[in-house]
C-alpha positions in Angstrom: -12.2 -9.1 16.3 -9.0 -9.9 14.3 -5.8 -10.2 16.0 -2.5 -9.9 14.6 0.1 -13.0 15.0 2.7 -11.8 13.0 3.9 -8.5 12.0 6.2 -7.3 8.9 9.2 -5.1 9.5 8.2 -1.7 9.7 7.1 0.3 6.6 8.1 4.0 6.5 5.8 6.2 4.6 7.5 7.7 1.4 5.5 10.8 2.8 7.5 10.8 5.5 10.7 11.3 3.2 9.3 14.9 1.9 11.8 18.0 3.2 10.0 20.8 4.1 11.5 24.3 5.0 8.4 24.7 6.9 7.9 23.9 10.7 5.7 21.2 11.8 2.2 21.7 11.7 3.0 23.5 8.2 4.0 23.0 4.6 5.3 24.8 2.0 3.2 26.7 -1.0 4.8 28.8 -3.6 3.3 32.5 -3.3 5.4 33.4 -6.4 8.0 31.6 -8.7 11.1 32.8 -6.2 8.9 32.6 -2.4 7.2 29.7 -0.3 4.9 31.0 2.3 4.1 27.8 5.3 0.5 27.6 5.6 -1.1 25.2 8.2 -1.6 21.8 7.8 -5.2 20.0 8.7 -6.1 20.3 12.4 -5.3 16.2 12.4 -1.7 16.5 11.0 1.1 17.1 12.6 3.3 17.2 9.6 1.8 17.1 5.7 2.1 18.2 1.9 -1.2 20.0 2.0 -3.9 21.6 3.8 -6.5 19.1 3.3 -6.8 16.3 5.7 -5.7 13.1 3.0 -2.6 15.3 2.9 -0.8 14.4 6.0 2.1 12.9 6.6 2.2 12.4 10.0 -0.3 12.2 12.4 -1.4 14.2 16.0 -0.1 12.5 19.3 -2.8 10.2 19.7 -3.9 9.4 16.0 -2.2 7.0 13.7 -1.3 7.3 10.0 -3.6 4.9 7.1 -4.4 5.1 3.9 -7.6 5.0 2.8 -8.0 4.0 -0.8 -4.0 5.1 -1.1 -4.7 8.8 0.5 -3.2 9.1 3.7 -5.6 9.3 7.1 -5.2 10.0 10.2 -7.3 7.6 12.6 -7.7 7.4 16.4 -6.9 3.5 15.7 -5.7 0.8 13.5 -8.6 -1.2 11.8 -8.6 -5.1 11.2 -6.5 -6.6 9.8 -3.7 -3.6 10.8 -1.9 -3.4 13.3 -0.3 0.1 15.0 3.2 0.3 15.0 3.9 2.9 18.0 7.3 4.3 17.3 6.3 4.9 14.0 2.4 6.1 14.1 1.6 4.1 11.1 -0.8 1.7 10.6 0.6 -1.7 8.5 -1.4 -4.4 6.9 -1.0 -7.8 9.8 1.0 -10.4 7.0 -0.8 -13.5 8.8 -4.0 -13.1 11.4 -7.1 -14.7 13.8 -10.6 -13.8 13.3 -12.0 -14.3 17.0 -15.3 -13.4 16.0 -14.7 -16.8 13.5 -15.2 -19.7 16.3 -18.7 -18.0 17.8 
C-alpha cells in the first residue's frame, strides 16, 4: 500500500473548462449545421463531451475522475500512487510517497 506524504496544488481538468448549453448529465451534438440536441452522458458521468464513458468530465457522487492512458475515467477510488482530492473529484499523481508494503 502506497501512501501519499505530500500533495501538489490542485489540478483542474481542462475538461472541466468545456461550456455546454446542455444540463448536467448531458452534452451537446449538432443535429444539423444551425441545432444542438443534449443527449445523455454515460451512466458514470455526471457532466461529459460524449456519450461514451472515457468522455466524462466529471464524475457521479461517489466516483472520482482519472485518466487512463490520457482518456478520462471515472473510478470508485484513487489508485497508488494518486491521491483523491475531494472538493475537486479528481484523482492527482502523489509528487513524493511510501510504499508500506516495501518494509515486509
Amino acid at each position: 500500500e502506497m501512501v501519499c506524504l505530500e500533495e501538489l496544488n490542485p489540478v483542474k481538468s481542462i475538461l472541466q473548462e468545456s461550456l455546454t448549453p446542455c444540463p448536467p448529465g448531458k452534452f451537446a451534438s449538432p443535429t444539423t449545421p444551425e441545432s444542438l440536441s443534449c443527449l445523455n452522458c454515460h451512466e458514470s458521468c455526471a457532466s461529459c463531451f460524449g456519450s461514451n464513458s472515457w468522455e466524462c468530465t466529471s464524475c457521479r457522487l461517489n466516483d472520482f475522475l482519472t485518466y487512463n492512458q490520457g482518456m478520462p475515467t471515472c473510478i470508485g477510488a484513487c489508485s497508488p500512487p494518486t491521491y483523491a482530492l475531494d472538493h475537486s473529484k479528481i484523482c492527482q499523481p502523489c509528487p513524493k510517497y511510501y510504499d508500506l508494503d516495501q518494509d515486509t
